[in-house]
Backbone as a ProteinNet text record, in pm:
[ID]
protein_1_A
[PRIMARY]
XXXXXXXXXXXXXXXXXXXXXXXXXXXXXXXXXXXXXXXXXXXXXXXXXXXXXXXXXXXXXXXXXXXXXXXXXXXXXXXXXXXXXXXXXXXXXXXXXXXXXXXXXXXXXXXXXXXXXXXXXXXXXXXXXXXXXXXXXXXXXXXXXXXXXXXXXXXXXXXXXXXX
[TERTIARY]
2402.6	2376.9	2298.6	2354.9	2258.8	2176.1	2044.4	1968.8	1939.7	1904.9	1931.6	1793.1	1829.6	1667	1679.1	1553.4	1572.1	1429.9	1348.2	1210.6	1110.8	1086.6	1075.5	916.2	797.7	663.5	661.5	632.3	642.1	487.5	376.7	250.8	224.3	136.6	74.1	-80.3	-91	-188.7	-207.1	-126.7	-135.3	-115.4	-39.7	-101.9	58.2	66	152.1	331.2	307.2	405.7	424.8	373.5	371.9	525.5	539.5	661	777.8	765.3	903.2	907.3	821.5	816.7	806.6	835.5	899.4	1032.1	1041.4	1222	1294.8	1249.3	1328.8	1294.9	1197.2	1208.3	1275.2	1300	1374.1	1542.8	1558	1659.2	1747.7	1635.3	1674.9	1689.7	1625.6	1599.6	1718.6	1796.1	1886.6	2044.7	2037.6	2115.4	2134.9	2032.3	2031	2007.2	1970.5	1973.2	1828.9	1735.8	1643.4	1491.5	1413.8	1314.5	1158.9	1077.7	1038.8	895.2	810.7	667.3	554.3	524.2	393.8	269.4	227.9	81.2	-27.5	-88.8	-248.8	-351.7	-383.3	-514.8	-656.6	-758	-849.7	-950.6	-995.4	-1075.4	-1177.4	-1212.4	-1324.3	-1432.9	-1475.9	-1621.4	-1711.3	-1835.2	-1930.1	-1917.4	-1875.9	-1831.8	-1984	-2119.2	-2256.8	-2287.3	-2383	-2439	-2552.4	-2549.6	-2608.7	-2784.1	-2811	-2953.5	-3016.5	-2950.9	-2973.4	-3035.7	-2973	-2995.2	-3133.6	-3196.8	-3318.3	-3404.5	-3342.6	-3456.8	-3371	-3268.1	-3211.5	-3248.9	-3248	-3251.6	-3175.8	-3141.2	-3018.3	-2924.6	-2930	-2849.1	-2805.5	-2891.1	-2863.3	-2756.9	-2780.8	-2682.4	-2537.9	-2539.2	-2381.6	-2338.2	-2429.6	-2359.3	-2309.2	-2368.8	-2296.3	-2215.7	-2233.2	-2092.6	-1980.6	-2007.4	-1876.3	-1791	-1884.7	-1842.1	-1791.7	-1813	-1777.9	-1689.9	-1633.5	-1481.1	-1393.1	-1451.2	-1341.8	-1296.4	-1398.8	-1364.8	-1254.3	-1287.2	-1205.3	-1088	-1045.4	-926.8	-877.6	-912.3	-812.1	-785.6	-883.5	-835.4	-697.7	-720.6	-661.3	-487.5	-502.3	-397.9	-281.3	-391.6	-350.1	-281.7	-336.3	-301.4	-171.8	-131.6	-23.1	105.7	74.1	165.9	212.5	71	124.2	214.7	165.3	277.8	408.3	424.1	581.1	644.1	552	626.8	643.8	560.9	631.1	769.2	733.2	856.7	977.3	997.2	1084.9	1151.8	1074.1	1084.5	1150.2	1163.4	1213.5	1311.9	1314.1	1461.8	1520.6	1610	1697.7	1809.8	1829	1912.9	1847.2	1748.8	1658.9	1640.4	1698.4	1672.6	1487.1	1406.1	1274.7	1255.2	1120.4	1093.5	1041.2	901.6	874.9	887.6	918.3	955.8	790.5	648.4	538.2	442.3	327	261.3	94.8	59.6	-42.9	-141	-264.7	-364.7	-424.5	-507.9	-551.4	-665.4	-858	-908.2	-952.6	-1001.8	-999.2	-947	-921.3	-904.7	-749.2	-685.8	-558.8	-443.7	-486.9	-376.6	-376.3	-501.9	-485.9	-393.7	-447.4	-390	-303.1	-204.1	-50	27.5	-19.6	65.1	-5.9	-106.9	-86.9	-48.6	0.5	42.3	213.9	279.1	374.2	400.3	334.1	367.2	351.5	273.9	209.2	364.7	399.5	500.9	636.2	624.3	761.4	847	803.5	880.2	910.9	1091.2	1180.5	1133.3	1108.7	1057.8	934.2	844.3	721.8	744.3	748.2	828.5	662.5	595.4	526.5	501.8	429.5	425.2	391.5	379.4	328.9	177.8	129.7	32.6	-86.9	-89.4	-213.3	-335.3	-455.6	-554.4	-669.1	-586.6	-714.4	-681.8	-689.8	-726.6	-561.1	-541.2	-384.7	-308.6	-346.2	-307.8	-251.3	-346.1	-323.7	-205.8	-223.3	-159.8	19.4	59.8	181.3	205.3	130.3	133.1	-5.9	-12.4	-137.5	-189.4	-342.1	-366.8	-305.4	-316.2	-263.8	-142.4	-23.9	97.8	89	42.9	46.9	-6.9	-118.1	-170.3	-71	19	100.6	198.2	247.3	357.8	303.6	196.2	158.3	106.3	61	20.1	164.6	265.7	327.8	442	496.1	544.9	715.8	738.9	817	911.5	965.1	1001	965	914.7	866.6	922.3	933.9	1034.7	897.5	871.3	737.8	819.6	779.7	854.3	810.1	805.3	751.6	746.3	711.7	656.8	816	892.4	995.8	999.4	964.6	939.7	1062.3	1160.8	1226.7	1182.3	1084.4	1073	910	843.6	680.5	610.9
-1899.9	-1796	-1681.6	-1573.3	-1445.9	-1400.9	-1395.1	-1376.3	-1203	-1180.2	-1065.9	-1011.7	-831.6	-774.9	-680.9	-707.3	-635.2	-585	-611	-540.5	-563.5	-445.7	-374.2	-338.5	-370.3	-349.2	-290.6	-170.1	-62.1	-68.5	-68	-104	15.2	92.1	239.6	218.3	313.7	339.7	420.6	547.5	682.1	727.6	649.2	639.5	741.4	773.7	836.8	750.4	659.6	530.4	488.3	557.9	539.8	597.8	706.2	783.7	751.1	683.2	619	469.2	434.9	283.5	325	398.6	458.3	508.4	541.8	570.7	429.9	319	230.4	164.6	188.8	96.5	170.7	306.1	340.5	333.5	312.4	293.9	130	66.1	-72.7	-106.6	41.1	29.8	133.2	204.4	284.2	192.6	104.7	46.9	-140.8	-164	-272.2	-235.7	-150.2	-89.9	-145.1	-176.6	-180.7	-155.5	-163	-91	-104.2	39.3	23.8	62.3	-27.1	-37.3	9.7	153.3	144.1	167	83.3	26.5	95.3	125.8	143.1	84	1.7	-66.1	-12.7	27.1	35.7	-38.8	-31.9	-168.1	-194.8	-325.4	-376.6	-338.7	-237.1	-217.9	-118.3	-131.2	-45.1	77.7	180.8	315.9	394.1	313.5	406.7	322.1	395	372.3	244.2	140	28.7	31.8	146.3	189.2	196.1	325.8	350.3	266.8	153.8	32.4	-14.7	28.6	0.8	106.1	222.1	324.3	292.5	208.5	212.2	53.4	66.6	-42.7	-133.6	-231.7	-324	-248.2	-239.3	-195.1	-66.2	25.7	151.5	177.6	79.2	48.9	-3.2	-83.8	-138.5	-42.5	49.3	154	290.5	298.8	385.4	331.2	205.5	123.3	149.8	133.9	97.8	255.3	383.7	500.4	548.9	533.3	525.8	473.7	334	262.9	322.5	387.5	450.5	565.1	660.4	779.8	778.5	662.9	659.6	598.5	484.5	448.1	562	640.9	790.4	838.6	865.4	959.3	905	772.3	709.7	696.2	705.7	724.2	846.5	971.7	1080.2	1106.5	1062.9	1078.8	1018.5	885.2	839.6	861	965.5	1017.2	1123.9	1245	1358.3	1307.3	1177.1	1144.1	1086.3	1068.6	982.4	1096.2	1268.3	1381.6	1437.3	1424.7	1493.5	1458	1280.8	1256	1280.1	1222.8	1308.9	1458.3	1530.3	1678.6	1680.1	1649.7	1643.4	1531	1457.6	1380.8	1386.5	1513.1	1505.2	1451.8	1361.8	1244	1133.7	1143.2	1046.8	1112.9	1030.1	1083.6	1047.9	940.8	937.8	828.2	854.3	736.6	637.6	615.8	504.3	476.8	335.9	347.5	302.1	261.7	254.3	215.7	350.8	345.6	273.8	188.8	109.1	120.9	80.1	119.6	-9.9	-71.4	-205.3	-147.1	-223	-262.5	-362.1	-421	-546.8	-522.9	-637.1	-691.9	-663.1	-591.9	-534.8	-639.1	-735.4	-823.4	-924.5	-952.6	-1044	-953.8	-786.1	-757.9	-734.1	-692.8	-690.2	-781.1	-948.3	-992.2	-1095.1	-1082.5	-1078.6	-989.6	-805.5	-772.7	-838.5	-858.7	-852.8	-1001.8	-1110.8	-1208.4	-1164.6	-1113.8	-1104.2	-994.5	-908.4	-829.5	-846.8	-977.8	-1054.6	-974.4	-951.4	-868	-930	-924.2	-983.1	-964.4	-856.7	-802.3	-716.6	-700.6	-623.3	-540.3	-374.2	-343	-261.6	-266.7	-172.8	-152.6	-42.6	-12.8	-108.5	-70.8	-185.7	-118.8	-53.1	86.9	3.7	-6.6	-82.6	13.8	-88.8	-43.2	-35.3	-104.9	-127.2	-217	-241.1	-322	-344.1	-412	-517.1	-543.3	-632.3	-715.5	-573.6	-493.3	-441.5	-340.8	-294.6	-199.6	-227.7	-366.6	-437.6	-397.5	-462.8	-475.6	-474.3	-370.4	-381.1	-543	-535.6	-641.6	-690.2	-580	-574	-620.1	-587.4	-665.5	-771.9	-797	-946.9	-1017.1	-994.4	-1104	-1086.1	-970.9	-1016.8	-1071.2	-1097.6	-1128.2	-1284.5	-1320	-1475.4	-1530.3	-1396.8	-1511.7	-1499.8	-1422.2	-1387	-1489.1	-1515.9	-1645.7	-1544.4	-1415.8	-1365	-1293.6	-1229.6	-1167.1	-1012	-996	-877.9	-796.5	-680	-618.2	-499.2	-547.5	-411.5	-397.2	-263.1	-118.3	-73.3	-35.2	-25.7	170.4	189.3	331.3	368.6	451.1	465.1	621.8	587	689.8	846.9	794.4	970.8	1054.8	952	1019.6	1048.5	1055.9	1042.7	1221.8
-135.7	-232.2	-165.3	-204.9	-105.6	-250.9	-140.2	-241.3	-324.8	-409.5	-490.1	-480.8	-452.2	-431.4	-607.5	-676	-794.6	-805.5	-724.5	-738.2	-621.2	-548.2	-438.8	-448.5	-350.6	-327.6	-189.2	-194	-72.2	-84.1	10	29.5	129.4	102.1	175.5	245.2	331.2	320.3	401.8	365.7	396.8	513.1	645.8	791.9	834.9	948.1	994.8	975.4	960.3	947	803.5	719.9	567.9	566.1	620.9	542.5	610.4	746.1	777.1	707.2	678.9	591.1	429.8	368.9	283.2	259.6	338.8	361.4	383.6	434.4	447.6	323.2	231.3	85.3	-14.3	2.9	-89.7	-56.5	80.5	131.3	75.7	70.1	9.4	-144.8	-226.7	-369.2	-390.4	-310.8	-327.8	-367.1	-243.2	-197.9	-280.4	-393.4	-441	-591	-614.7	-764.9	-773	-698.9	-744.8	-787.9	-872.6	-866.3	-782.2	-710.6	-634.9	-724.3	-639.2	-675.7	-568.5	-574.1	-448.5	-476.7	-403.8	-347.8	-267.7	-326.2	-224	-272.3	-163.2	-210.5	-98.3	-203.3	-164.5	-95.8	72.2	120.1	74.9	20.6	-49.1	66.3	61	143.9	36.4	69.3	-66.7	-13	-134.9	-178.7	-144.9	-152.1	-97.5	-1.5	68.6	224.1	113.9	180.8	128.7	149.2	231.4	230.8	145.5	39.1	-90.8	-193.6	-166.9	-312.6	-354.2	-228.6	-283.5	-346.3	-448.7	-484.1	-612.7	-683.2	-751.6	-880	-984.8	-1084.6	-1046.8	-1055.7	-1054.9	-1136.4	-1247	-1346.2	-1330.6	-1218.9	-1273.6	-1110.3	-974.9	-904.8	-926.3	-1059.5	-1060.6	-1141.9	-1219.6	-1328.9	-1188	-1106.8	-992.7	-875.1	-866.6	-792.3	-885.8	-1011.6	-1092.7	-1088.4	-1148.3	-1106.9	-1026	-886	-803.8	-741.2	-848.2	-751.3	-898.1	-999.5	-1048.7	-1010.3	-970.3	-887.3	-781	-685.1	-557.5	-634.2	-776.3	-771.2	-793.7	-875.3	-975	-872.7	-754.9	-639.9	-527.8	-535.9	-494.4	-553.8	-656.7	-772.6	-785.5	-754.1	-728.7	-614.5	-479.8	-360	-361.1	-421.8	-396.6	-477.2	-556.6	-655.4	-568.5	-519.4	-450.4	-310.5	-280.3	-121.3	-191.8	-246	-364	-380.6	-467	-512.3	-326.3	-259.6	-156.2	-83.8	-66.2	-20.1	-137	-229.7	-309.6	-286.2	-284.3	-258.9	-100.2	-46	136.8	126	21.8	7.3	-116.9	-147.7	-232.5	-284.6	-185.8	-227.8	-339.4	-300	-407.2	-554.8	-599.4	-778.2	-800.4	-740.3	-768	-650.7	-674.3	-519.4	-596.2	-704.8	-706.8	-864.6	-914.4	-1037.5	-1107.1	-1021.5	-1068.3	-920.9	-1011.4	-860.6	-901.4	-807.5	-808.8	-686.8	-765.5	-668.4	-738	-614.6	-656	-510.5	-558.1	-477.2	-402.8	-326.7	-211.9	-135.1	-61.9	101.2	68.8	191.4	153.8	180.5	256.7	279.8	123.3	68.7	-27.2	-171.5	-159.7	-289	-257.8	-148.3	-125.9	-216.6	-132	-160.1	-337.3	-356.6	-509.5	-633.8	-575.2	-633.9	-628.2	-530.7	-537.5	-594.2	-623.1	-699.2	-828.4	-884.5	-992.3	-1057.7	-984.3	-1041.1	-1010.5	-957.5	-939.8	-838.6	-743.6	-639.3	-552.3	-470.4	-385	-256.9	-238.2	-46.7	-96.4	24.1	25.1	195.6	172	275.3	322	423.2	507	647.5	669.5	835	911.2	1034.8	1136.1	1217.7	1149.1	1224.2	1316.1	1422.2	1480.7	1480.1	1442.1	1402.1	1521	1640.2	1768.7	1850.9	1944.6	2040.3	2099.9	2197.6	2213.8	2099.5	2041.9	1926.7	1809.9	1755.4	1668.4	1706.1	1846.9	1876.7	1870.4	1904.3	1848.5	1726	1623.6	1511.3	1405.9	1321.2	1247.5	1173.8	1190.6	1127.6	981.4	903.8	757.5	794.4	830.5	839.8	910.8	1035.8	1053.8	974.5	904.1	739.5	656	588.3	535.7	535.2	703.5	690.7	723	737	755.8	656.9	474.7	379	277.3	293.9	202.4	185.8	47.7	22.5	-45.8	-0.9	5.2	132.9	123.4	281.2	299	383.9	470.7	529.5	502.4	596.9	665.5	820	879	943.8	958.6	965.9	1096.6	1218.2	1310.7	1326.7	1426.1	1449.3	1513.8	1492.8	1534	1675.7	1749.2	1878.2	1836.1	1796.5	1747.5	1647.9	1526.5	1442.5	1448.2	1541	1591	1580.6
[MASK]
++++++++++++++++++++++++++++++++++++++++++++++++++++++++++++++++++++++++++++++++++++++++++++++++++++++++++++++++++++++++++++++++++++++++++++++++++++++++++++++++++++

């Protein structure tokens, strides 16, 4: 039985390799009728310099943590709408790029791939962007964790040297 793609998790995070690993998920949501879901997740690290915390209440610190990870999601929200309307706009073949766009915060390998259970999605398609060293420079950490916790299939997208 070949298996059937009907809902598509394209996972961002804005890097030079976002927009060729975008083109290949809409390429697969073009080509399967199905609908595409993208992702940015924000890294669980604290939004203020952790110095701070001590001139602050308890209470009056989680009331400006909390502000503050709403600020960055909306912004976060925004950003990935304006990169969806851009690519759109430079591919007119595409009637729309994403059929719902998500921003989730934490550790990016864990919310990848619990968004994409949680929203019942066939493949989870992103870059391969290395973040440092040997290792990363192969392949980003974020995709090698996803492609080692994910209980779906992966399609990373590598840096393609013509289109650089």
């Amino acid at each position: 039985m070949i298996p059937k793609i009907e809902k598509i998790l394209y996972a961002t995070d804005f890097s030079e390799n976002s927009r060729i690993s975008i083109e290949w998920a809409m390429v697969l949501a073009r080509k399967h009728e199905a609908k595409l879901l993208a992702l940015n997740v924000i890294d669980d690290v604290a939004v203020l310099a952790p110095g701070i915390q001590m001139y602050f209440t308890e209470e009056e610190w989680k009331k400006l943590k909390k502000r503050n990870e709403t600020e960055a999601i909306g912004l976060a929200e925004a950003r990935l709408q304006s990169f969806c309307d851009a690519v759109q706009a430079s591919t007119p073949e595409c009637e729309y790029v994403a059929d719902e766009i998500l921003v989730r915060r934490g550790k990016p390998v864990e919310e990848i791939v619990a968004a994409a259970q949680e929203h019942q999605c066939d493949i989870i398609v992103l870059g391969t962007t290395g973040g440092g060293g040997l290792t990363d420079a192969i392949m980003g950490s974020t995709a090698r964790g996803v492609l080692r916790h994910s209980p779906i299939p992966v399609m990373a997208v590598p840096m393609i040297e013509k289109q650089r």
